[in-house]
N, C-alpha and C positions, 0 to 999 in steps of 0.2 A: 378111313384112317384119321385119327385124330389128334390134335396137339395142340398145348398151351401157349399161348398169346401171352407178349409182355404184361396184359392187360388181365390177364387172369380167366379171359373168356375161352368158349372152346373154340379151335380153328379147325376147320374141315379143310384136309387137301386134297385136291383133285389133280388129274391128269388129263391136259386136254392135245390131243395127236393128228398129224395130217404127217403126207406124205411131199411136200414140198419145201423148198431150199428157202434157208432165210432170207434172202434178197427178194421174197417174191411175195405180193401183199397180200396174199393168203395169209403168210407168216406174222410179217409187220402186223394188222388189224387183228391175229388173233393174239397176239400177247399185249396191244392195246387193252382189248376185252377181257384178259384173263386179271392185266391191273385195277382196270374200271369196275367189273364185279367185286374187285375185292374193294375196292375205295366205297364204292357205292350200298356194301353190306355191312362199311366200320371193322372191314379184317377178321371176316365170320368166314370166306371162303381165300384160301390162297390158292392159286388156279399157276401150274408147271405147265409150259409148251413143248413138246416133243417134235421137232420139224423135223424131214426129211428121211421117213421111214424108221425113226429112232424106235420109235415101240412095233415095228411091222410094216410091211405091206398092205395096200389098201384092202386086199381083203381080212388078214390079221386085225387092223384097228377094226373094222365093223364088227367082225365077231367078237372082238373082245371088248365092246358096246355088254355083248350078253353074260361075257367071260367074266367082266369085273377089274378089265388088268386097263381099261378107259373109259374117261366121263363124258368126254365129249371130243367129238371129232369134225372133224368137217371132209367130205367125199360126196360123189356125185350118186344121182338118183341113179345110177344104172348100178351100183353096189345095191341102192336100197332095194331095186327091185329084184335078190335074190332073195329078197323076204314079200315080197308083193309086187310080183310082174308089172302090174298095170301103171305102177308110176313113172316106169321105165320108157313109158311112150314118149317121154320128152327126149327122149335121145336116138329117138327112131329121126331118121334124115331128113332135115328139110320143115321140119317142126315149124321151128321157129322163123321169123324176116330177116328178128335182127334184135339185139339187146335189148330195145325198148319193149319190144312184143315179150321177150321173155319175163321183164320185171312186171309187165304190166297181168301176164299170168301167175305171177306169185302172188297177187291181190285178188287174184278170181275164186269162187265158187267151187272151178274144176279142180286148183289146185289144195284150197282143201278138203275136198274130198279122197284125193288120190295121198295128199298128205297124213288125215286120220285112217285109212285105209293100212297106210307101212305102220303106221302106230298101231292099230288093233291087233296085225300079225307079227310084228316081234316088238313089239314094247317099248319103244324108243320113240324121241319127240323134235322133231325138225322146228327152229326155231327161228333159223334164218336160210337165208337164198343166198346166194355170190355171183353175178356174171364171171365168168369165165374165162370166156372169150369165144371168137368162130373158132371152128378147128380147119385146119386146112392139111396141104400135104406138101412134105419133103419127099423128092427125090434125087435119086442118081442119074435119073434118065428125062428126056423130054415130054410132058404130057397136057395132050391136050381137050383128047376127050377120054371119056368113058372108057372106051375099048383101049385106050392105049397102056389101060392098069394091069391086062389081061397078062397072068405069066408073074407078072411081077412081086418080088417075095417082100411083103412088106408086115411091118412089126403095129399090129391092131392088139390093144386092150382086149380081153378075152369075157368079153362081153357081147352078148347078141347086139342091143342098138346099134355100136360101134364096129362091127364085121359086116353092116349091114349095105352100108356100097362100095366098101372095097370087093367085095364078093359076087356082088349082082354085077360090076364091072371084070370081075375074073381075076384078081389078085389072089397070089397066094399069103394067106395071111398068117403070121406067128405069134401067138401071145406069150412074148416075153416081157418080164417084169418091167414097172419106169425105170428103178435106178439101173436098170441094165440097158438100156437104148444106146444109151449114146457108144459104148464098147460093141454092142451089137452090129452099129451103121460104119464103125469105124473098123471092124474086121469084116466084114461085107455076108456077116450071119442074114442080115436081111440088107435092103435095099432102100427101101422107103420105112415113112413110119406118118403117124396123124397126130397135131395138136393144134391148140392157139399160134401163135406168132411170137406173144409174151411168153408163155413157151419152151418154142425152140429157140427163143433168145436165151433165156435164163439156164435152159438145160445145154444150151450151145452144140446143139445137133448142127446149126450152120454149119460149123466148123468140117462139120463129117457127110456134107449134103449140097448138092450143085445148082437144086431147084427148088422154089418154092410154088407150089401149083394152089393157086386160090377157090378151090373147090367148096370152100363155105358150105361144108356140109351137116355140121349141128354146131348151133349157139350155144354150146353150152354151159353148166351151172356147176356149184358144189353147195351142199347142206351142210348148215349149222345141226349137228345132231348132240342130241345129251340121252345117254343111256337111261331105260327106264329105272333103273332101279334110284338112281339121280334123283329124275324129276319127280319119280312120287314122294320122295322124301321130303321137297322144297315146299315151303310156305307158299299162299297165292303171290306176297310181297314180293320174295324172291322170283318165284316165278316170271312175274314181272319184268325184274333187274335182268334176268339170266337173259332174258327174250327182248328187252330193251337196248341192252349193251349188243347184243349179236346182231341184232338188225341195225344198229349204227355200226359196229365194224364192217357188214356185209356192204353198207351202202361206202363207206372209205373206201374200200378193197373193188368193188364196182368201177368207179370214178376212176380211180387208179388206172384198172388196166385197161378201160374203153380209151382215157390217154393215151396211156402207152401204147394200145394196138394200134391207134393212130397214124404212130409214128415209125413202124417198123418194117414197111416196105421198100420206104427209103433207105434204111438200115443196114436192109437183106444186100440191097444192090449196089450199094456200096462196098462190102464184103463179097463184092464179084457174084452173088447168087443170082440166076436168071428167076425174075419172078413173072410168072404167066398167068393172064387171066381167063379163065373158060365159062364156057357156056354151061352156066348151073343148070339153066332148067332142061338140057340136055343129060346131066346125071341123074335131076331129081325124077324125071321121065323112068327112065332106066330101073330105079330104084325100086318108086312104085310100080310098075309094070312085073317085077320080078321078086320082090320080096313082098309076104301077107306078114300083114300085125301080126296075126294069131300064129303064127310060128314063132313067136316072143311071147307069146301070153297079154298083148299087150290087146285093147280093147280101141277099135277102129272110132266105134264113136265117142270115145274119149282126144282124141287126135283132132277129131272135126270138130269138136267144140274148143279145142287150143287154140285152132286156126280161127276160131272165132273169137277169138277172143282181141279186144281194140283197146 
């Protein structure tokens, strides 16, 4: 869609969409980004933020990556990989150490491979990476290993990576929507549920949850994505700008919440929440022992070169 510039030039606008709250630097860094491309183009691109599910749901904005109704979005590789299983291995459990191991895999070989891989099968261009954060787990009840998930009805993104040790533990899992969690934990539809820290701060599941059980079970990330029909339109110039400005917002947006996760355990328990710490490589046991990659499509020696990766 097009329109004129005080300046008499042509202005492209764009729409760019995520499914998180404005207080939360996913948001802040991407409307940084969407001013800076346009500073940085002389006001050739005006780029609209859409936070918090405003254009859809996280699976809504990917397909509408192909639909045309968005430019660019940011979501996790485990949406990319209903277009190519195999990148989805970064959200298989236990991947990753720890934030540095992840940034330092968006610099590697593996990942672009697995990167141009989503791009040859649906048409879109990853341009930046985001930590995340770990994902841990709220509950209603005490937990402290594995077995003690068993029974337990908790609300998992409907995604294979992420069903993948609440289930090898015996939970019963529910994929209901994000913006629905919190009404979910607070009428007792489900019991537990899994994110970051920064999180369940911002989404204030605390409020509706008595534990917070430190299972660090995937590091994980969100993509900077720009629809194809976008990027192939872009000059190499642009191209540039678009992939220049994203990977400085994704590195703001980083910084940010590796702070803030810092600091949110003290947080919890001070809001009365018992936080517990468990024996991971007791889950991560568990995990591997009972769930195979290839029941995700994902590819096992692609997982051992992540781990390889320093």
């Amino acid at each position: 869609m097009f329109a004129t510039t005080h300046a008499g030039l042509a202005q492209t606008k764009l729409k760019w969409a995520h499914v998180y709250e404005t207080s939360e630097p996913f948001h802040t860094a991407s409307v940084w980004a969407a001013q800076e491309i346009g500073k940085r183009t002389n006001g050739r691109y005006q780029i609209d933020v859409y936070p918090a599910s405003q254009l859809g749901k996280e699976a809504d904005i990917n397909q509408g990556l192909s639909l045309g109704s968005v430019d660019i979005i940011i979501s996790g590789s485990s949406f990319a990989a209903k277009s190519f299983p195999p990148i989805g291995v970064t959200y298989y459990p236990y991947t990753f150490r720890d934030a540095d191991h992840l940034l330092a895999y968006t610099k590697s070989d593996i990942f672009r491979e697995l990167a141009k891989g989503y791009e040859d099968k649906s048409g879109h261009h990853i341009i930046a990476v985001t930590y995340y954060g770990v994902r841990q787990t709220s509950t209603n009840k005490p937990i402290k290993t594995c077995a003690d998930l068993k029974g337990l009805k908790m609300r998992v993104p409907d995604v294979p990576a992420y069903l993948a040790m609440p289930r090898a533990c015996g939970a019963n899992t529910a994929p209901i929507a994000f913006a629905e969690v919190y009404l979910a934990l607070q009428n007792g539809t489900v019991e537990a549920q899994e994110n970051p820290l920064t999180t369940i701060e911002a989404k204030k599941f605390y409020e509706v949850q008595k534990h917070i059980v430190l299972t660090g079970h995937i590091v994980d990330h969100l993509n900077t994505v720009v629809a194809g029909a976008l990027w192939k339109k872009l000059s190499d110039e642009d191209k540039k700008i678009f992939t220049d400005v994203a990977q400085e917002a994704a590195a703001k947006a980083t910084e940010e919440i590796k702070q803030n996760e810092a600091k949110l355990v003290a947080f919890f328990k001070e809001k009365g929440l018992t936080v517990t710490e468990v024996d991971k490589n007791e889950f991560r046991d568990i995990v591997l022992k009972n769930v195979s990659f290839e029941t995700f499509g994902y590819r096992k020696a692609d997982w051992e070169r992540i781990q390889a990766v320093k």
